[in-house]
C-alpha positions in Angstrom: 12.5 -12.6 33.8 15.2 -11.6 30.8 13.5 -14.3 28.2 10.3 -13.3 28.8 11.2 -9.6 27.4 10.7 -9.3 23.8 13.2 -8.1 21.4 12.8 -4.4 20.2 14.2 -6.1 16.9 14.4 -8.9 14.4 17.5 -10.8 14.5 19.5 -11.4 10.8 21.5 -14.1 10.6 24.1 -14.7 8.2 24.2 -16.8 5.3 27.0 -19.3 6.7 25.1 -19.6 9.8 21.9 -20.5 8.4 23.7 -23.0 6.2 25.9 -24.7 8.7 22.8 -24.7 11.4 20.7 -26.6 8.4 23.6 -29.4 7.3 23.7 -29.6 11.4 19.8 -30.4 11.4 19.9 -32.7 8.6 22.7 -34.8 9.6 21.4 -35.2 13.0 24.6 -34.5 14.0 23.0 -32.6 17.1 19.6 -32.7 18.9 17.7 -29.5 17.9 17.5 -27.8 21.2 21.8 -28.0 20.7 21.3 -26.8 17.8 19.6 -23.4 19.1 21.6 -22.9 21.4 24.9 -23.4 19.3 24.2 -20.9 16.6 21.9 -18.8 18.8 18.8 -19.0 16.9 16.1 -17.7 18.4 13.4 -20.4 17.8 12.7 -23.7 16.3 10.1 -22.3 13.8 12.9 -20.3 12.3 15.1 -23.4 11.9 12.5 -25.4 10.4 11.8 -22.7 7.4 15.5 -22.6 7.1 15.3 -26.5 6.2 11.8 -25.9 4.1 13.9 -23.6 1.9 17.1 -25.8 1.7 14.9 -28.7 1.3 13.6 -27.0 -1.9 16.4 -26.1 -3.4 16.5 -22.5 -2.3 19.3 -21.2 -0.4 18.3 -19.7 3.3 18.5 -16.1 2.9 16.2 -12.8 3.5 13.6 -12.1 1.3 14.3 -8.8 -0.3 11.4 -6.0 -0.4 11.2 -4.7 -4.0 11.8 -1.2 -4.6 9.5 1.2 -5.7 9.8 1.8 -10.0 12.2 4.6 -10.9 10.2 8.2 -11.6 9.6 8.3 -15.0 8.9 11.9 -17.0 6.0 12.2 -19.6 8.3 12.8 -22.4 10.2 9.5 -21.4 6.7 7.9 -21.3 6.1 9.0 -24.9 9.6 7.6 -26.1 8.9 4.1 -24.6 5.8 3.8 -26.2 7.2 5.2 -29.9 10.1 2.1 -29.1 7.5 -0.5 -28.4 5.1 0.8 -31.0 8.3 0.8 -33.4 9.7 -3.0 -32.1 6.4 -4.6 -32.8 5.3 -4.6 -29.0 8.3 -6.1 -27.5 7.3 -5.0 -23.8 10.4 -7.1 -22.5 13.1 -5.4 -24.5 11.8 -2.1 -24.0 11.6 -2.5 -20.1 15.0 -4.0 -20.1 16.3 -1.3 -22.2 14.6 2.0 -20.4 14.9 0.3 -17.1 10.9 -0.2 -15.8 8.8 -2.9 -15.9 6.9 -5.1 -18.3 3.8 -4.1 -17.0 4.7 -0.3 -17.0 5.7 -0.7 -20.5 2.4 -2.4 -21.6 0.3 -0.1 -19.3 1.3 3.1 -21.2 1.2 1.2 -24.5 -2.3 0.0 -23.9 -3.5 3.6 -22.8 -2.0 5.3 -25.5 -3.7 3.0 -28.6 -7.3 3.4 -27.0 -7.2 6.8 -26.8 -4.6 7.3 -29.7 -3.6 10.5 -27.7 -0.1 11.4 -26.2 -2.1 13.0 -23.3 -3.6 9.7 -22.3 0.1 9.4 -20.8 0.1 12.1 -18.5 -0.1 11.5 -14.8 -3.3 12.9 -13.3 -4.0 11.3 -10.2 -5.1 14.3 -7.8 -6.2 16.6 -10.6 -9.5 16.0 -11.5 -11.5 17.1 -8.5 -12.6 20.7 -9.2 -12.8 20.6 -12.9 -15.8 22.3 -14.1 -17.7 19.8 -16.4 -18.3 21.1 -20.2 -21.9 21.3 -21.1 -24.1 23.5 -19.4 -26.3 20.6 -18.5 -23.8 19.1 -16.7 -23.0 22.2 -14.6 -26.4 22.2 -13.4 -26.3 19.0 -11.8 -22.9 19.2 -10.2 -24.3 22.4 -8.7 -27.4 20.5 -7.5 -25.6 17.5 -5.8 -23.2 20.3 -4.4 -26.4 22.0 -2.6 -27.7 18.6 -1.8 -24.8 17.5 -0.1 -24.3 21.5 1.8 -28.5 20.7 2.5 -27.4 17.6 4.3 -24.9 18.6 5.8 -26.9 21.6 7.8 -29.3 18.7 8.9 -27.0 16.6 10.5 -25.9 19.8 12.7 -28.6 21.2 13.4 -29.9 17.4 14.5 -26.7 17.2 16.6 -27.5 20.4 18.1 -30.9 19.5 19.1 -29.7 16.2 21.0 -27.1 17.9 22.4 -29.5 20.7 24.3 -31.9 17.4 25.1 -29.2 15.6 26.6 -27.8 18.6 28.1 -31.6 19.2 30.0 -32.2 15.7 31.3 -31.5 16.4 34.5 -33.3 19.5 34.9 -36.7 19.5 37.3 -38.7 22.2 35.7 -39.6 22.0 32.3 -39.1 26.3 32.4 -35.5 25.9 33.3 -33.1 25.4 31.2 -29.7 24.7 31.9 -27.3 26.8 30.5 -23.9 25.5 28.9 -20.4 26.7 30.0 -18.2 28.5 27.8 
């Protein structure tokens, strides 16, 4: 009954283990089932990737999960791009130098020459809902999909309402009485 529970948990292994358990594999030194049991490996599937990765030419160890980019301010922003505008768009010395990545570096780059504004740079995810567009014109129509969309809204509830009273008086006899709901 105890190897049928699973474990709450993956297992790590260390390096030397995963090394010496492979050489053991290749060699045929032991059957595999030895093997297993020997270094405690939980199953065969595991062993075999180990020997996938020695096989080509990778060592046997943990994948690593990438960390998430340092927080970077919008005055930093603007200096990265002056260096990258200034180094002839070296993107890999500036994100070696400022610490970020390539992509960051030619993101912000990018943003800045097609807008050729330093505001392009500012971060404003979240921000833009609830801006009130410029021209009058515009105004109007926000305004109208708002009341479309309140218009709707009123329908669907008072539909809901409407099913729920005819699903509430199903069982009732009479078509007079009406069954009244609990509060």
């Amino acid at each position: 009954m105890a190897n049928l529970e699973r474990p709450v948990h993956n297992r790590r292994y260390p390096k030397k283990l995963k090394l010496r358990a492979v050489h053991d594999y290749r060699n045929h030194r032991l059957p595999t089932k030895e093997i297993l049991l020997k270094y405690d490996i939980r199953g065969l599937s595991q062993l075999r990737n180990w020997v996938i990765l020695y096989n080509n030419g990778k060592e046997p160890v943990r994948k690593r999960v990438r960390k998430m980019g340092r927080k970077v301010s919008y005055d930093e922003k603007i200096e990265i791009v002056k260096w990258v505008l200034k180094h002839n768009h070296d993107y890999k010395q500036a994100a070696q130098k400022f610490d970020i990545t390539y992509s960051r570096a030619y993101a912000w780059t990018q943003k800045y020459e097609q807008a050729n504004d330093w505001t392009a740079l500012k971060d404003r995810r979240g921000k833009t809902r609830g801006r009130q567009p410029a021209d009058r014109e515009k105004q109007l129509l926000k305004e109208i999909r708002d009341l479309k969309a309140k218009l709707r809204e009123r329908e669907v509830q008072i539909a809901f309402s409407k099913k729920l009273i005819e699903i509430s008086n199903r069982e009732v006899k009479r078509p007079n009485d009406i069954k009244r709901f609990k509060k």
